[in-house]
C-alpha positions as a printed NumPy array, in Angstrom:
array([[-34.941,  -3.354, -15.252],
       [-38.43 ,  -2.219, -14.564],
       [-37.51 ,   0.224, -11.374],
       [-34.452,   2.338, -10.941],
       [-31.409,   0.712,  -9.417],
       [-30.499,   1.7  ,  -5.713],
       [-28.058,   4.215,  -5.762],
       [-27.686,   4.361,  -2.016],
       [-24.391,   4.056,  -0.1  ],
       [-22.999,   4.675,   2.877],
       [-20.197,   6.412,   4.624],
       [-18.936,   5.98 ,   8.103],
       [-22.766,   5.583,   8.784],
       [-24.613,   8.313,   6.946],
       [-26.627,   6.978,   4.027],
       [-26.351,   8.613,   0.926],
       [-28.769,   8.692,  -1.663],
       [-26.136,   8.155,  -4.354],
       [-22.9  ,   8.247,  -4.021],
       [-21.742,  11.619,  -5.842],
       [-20.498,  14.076,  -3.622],
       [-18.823,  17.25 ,  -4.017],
       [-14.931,  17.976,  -3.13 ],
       [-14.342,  20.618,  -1.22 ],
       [-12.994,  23.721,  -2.244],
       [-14.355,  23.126,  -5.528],
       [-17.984,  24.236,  -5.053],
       [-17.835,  27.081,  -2.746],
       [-20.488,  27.012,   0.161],
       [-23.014,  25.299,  -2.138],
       [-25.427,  28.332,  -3.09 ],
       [-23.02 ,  29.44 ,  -5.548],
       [-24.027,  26.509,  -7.851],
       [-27.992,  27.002,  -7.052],
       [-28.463,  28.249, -11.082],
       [-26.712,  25.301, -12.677],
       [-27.056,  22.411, -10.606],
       [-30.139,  20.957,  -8.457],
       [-28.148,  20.606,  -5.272],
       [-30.761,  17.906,  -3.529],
       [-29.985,  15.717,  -6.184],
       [-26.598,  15.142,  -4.87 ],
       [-25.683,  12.164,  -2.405],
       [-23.237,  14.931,  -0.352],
       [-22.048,  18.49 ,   0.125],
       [-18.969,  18.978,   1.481],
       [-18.17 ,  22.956,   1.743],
       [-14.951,  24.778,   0.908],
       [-12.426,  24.456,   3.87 ],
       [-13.053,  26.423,   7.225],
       [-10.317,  27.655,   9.887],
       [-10.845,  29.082,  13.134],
       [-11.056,  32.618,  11.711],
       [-11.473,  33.585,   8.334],
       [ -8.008,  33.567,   6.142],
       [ -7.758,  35.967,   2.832],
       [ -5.241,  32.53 ,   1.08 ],
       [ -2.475,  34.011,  -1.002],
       [ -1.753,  36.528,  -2.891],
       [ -2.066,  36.18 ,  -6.83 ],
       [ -1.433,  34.688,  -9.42 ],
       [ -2.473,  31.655,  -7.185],
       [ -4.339,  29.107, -10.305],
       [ -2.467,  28.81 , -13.279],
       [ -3.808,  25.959, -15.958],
       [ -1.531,  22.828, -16.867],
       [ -2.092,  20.403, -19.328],
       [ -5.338,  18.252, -17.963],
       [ -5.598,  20.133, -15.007],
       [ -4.523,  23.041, -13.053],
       [ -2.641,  24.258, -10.305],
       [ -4.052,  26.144,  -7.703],
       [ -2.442,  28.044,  -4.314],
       [ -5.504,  29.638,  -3.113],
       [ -3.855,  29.111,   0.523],
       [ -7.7  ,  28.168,   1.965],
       [ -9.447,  31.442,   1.467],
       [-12.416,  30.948,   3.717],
       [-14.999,  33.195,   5.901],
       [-13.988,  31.431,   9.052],
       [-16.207,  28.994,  11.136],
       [-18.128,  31.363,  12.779],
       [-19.256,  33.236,   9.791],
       [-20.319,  30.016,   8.123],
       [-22.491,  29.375,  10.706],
       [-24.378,  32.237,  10.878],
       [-23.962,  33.366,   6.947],
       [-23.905,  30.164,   4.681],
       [-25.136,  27.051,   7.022],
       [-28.804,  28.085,   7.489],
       [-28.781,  28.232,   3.349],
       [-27.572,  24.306,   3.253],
       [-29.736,  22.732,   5.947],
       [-32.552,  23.865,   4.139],
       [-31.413,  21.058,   1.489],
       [-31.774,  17.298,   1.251],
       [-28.073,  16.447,   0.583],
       [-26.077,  15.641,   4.355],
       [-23.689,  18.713,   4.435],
       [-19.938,  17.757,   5.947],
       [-17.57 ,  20.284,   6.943],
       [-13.722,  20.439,   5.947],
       [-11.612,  21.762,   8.727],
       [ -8.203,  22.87 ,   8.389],
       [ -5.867,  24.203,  11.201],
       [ -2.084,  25.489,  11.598],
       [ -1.716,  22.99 ,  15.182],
       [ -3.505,  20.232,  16.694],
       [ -5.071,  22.492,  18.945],
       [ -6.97 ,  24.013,  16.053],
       [ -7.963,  21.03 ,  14.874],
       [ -9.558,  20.061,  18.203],
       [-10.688,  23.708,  18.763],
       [-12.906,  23.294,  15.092],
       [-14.385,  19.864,  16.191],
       [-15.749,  20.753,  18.684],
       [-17.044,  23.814,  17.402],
       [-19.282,  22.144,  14.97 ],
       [-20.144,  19.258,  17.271],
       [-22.315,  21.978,  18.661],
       [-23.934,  22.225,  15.481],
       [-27.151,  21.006,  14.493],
       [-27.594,  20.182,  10.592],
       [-23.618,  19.192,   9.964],
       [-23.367,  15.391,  10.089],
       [-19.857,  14.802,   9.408],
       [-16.566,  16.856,   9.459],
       [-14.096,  16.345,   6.669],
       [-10.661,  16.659,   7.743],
       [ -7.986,  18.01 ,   5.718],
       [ -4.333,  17.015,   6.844],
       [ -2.553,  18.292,   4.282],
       [ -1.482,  21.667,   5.426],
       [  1.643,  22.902,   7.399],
       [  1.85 ,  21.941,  10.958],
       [  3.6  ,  25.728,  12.161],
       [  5.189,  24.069,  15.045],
       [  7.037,  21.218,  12.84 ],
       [  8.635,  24.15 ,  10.671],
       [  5.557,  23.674,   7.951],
       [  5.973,  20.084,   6.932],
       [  2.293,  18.847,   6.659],
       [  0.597,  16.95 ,   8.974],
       [ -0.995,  13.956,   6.565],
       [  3.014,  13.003,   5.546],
       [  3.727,  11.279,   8.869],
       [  1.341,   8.454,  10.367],
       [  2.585,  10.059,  13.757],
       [  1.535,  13.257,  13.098],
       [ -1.794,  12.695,  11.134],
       [ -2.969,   9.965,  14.   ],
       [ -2.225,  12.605,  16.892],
       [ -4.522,  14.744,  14.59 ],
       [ -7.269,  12.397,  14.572],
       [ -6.845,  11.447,  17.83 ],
       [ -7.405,  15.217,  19.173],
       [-10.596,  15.609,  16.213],
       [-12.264,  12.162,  17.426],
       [-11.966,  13.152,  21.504],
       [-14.037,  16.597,  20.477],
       [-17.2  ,  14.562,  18.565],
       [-19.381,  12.148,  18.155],
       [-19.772,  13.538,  14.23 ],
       [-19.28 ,  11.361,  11.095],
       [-15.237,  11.946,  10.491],
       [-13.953,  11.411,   7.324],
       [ -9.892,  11.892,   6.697],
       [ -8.898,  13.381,   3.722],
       [ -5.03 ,  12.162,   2.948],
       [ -2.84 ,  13.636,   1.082],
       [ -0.426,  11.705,  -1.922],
       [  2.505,  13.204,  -1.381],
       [  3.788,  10.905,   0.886],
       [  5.524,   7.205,   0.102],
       [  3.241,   5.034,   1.559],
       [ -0.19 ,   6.444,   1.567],
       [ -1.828,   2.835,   3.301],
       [  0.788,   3.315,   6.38 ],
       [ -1.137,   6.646,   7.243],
       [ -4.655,   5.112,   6.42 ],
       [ -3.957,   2.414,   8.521],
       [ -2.861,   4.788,  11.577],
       [ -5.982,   7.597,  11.106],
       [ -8.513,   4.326,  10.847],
       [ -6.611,   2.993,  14.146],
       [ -7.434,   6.786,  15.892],
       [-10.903,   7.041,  14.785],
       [-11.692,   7.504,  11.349],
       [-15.417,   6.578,  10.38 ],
       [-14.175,   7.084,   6.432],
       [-11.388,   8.366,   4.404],
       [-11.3  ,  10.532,   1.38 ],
       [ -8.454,  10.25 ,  -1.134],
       [ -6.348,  11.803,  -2.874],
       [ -5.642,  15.816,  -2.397],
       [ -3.623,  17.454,  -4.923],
       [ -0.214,  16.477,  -5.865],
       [  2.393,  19.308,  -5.108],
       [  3.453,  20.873,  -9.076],
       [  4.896,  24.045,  -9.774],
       [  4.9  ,  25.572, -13.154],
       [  7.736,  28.528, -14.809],
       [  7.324,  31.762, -16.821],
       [  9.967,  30.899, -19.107],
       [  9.765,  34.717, -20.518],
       [ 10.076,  36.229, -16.919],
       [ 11.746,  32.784, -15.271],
       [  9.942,  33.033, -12.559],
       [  7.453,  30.846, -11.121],
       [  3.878,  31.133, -12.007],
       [  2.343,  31.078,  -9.515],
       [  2.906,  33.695,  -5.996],
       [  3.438,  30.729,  -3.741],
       [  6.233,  28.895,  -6.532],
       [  4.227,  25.404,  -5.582],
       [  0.489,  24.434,  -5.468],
       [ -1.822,  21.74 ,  -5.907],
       [ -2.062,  19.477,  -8.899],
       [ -5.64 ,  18.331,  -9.756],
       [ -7.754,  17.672, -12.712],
       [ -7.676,  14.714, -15.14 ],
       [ -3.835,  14.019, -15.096],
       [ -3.807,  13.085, -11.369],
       [ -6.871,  10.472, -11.872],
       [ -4.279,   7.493, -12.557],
       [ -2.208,   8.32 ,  -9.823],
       [ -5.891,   8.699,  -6.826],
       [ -7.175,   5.554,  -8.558],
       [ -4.295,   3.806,  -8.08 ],
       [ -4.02 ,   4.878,  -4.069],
       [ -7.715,   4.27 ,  -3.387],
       [ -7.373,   0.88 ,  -4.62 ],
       [ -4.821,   0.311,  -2.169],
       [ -6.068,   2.148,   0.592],
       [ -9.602,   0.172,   0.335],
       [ -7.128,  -3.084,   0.751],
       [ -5.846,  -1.715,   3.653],
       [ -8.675,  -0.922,   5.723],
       [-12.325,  -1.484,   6.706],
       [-13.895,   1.699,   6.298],
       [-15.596,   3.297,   3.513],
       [-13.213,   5.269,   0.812],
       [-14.634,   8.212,  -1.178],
       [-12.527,   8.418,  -4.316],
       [-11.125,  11.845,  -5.638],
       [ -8.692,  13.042,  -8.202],
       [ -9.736,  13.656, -11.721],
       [-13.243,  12.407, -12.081],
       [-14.83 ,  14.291, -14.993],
       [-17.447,  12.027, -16.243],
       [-19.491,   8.629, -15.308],
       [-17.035,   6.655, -16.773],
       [-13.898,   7.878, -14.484],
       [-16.692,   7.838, -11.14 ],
       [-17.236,   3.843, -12.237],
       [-13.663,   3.107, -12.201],
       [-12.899,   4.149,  -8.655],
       [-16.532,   2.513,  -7.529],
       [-15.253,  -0.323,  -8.934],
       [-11.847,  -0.231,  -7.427],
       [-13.629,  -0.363,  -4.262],
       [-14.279,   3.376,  -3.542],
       [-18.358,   3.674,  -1.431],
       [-18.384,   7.569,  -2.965],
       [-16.748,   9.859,  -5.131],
       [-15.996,  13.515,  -4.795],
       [-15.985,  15.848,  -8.128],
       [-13.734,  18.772,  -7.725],
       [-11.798,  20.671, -10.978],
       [-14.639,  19.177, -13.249],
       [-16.923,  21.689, -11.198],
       [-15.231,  24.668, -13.133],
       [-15.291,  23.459, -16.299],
       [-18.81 ,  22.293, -16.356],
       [-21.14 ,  23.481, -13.563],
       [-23.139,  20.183, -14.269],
       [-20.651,  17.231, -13.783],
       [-22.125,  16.422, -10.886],
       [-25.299,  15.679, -12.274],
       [-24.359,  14.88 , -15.186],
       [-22.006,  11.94 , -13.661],
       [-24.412,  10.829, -11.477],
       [-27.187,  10.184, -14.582],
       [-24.267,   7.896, -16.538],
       [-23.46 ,   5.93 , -12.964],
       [-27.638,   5.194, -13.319],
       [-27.524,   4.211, -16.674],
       [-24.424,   2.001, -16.589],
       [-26.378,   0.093, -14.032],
       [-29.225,   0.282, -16.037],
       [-27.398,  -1.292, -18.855],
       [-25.509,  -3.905, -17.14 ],
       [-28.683,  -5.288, -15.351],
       [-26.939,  -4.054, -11.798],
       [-29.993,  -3.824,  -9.379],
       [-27.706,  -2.077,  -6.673],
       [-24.653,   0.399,  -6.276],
       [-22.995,  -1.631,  -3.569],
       [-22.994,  -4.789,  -5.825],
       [-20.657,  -2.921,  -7.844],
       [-18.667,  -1.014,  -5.625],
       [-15.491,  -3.086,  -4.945],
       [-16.249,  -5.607,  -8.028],
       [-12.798,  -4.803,  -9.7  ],
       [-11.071,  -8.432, -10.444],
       [ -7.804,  -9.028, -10.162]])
C-alpha cells in the first residue's frame, strides 16, 4: 500500500481519527501523561470520572495486584465538575483528540444534574456515563444491573443534552445485551463495554481482606476473554457503535475486539504498566492493516466470521 490506511471511525457521530481511546480512570485528566505519550495522536480522551463535587474515594489499601491484573477500590477520587472546568479542561481543549467526560452520581438526579452541567460546556463533545455505582436510594445495588434502572438513568442524562452519550455497562450482571438493548432504546448514541468485574483478594497472614473496601474492580489482561466475549454480543444486539474495553495491552488484543465488531477501543490498566500502550497499540493496528492489504479500519471492524 502506497498511502497509509484510514484509521478513522466513528462513534455516536464524532469522527475519530483512529480508533484508540483512553479508559477512564486510567489516565488521569490527560496532562499527567504529556512526558510519555503525544496525546493528539490519540483518536479520544476520556477523563477520570467526575461527580457533582469532588469525592476523596476510599481509604487505603484500595489497589492491590492479582495475577494479570489488579484490583482497584479507589471509590472515584475526583476534583469535582466544577474544578475540572476551570482547572484541567482549558489544558485538553487545547488538544486535537475530542475529550468525553465520565459522569458518575449516587441518584438519578445527579446524573441529570452533571448533564446538563457540561451541556453548557464548550470543547466536551460527548459524556461517558458510568452506571456502575450504587444507586443510595435502592440500598447501593448499582444502577447498570437492572435494564429498569440503567434506562431511567439514560432517560434523565439524554433529556439534559444534545452531547454525544456513550453508556458504559457494567459485567456483573446476567444478561449484559438485555441492558444494552434498554439504554440504546432511551438514548444511547454508543456504548462502552466492559467495567471491572467485582474480585476481592485475602491476607492469608492477617485474614483479612486486602483491600479497605473487602471488594473492588477486576481489570487487566485476565478480564479480556470475558469483555471480548460481551462486546461481541452486545454489537449483535444493537445498532450503535461499541468501544471495546477490558484487558487490551497490545495491537494484537485491540484487533480482536475490532474484529468482533467493536468501532473503538479504550486502554485502561495497560496505561500503568507502560505509559506508551496507547501509542504503541495504535502503530501495530496501522501495520496489521498495512500487512494485510486493508485500505480502511471500518472494513475490518466487525469482519469476525462465524
Amino acid at each position: 500500500m502506497d498511502t497509509p490506511p484510514d484509521l478513522t471511525t466513528d462513534i455516536g457521530g464524532i469522527r475519530l481519527r483512529n480508533p484508540v481511546m483512553t479508559a477512564s480512570g486510567t489516565f488521569g485528566y490527560a496532562r499527567e501523561f504529556e512526558t510519555y505519550v503525544n496525546l493528539n495522536r490519540l483518536g479520544g480522551i476520556i477523563v477520570k470520572g467526575l461527580s457533582l463535587a469532588p469525592s476523596k474515594g476510599n481509604r487505603p489499601p484500595r489497589i492491590v495486584e492479582t495475577a494479570c491484573g489488579m484490583l482497584n477500590a479507589i471509590g472515584l477520587e475526583n476534583v469535582g465538575i466544577e474544578a475540572f472546568i476551570t482547572e484541567k479542561l482549558p489544558f485538553l481543549v487545547r488538544l486535537s483528540p475530542p475529550v468525553f467526560i465520565n459522569i458518575y452520581g449516587r441518584s438519578i438526579e445527579e446524573y441529570a444534574a452533571l448533564a446538563a452541567r457540561i451541556e453548557e460546556v464548550e470543547g466536551v463533545l460527548g459524556i461517558e456515563v458510568n452506571i456502575s455505582c450504587p444507586n443510595v436510594k435502592a440500598g447501593g445495588v448499582a444502577f447498570g444491573v437492572d435494564p429498569e434502572v440503567a434506562g431511567q438513568v439514560v432517560n434523565a442524562v439524554r433529556d439534559n443534552t444534545s452531547k454525544t452519550l456513550i453508556v458504559k455497562l457494567s459485567p456483573n450482571v446476567t444478561d449484559i445485551t438485555a441492558i444494552a438493548r434498554r439504554v440504546v432504546a432511551e438514548g444511547a448514541d454508543a456504548l462502552s463495554l466492559i467495567n471491572t468485574i467485582t474480585g476481592m483478594a485475602v491476607d492469608v497472614v492477617k485474614r483479612r481482606p486486602v483491600l479497605a473496601n473487602i471488594t473492588g474492580g477486576l481489570s487487566g489482561p485476565a478480564i479480556k476473554p470475558v469483555a471480548l466475549r460481551m462486546v461481541w454480543q452486545v454489537c449483535q444486539a444493537v445498532n450503535v457503535p461499541v468501544i471495546g474495553i477490558g484487558g487490551i495491552t497490545t495491537a494484537h488484543d485491540a484487533l480482536e475486539f475490532l474484529i468482533a465488531g467493536a468501532a473503538a477501543v479504550q486502554v485502561g490498566t495497560a496505561n500503568f504498566v507502560n505509559p506508551r500502550a496507547t501509542t504503541d497499540i495504535l502503530d501495530g493496528i496501522a501495520d496489521y492493516l498495512v500487512e494485510n492489504k486493508i485500505k480502511r479500519l471500518t472494513d475490518l471492524i466487525g469482519s469476525l466470521e462465524v
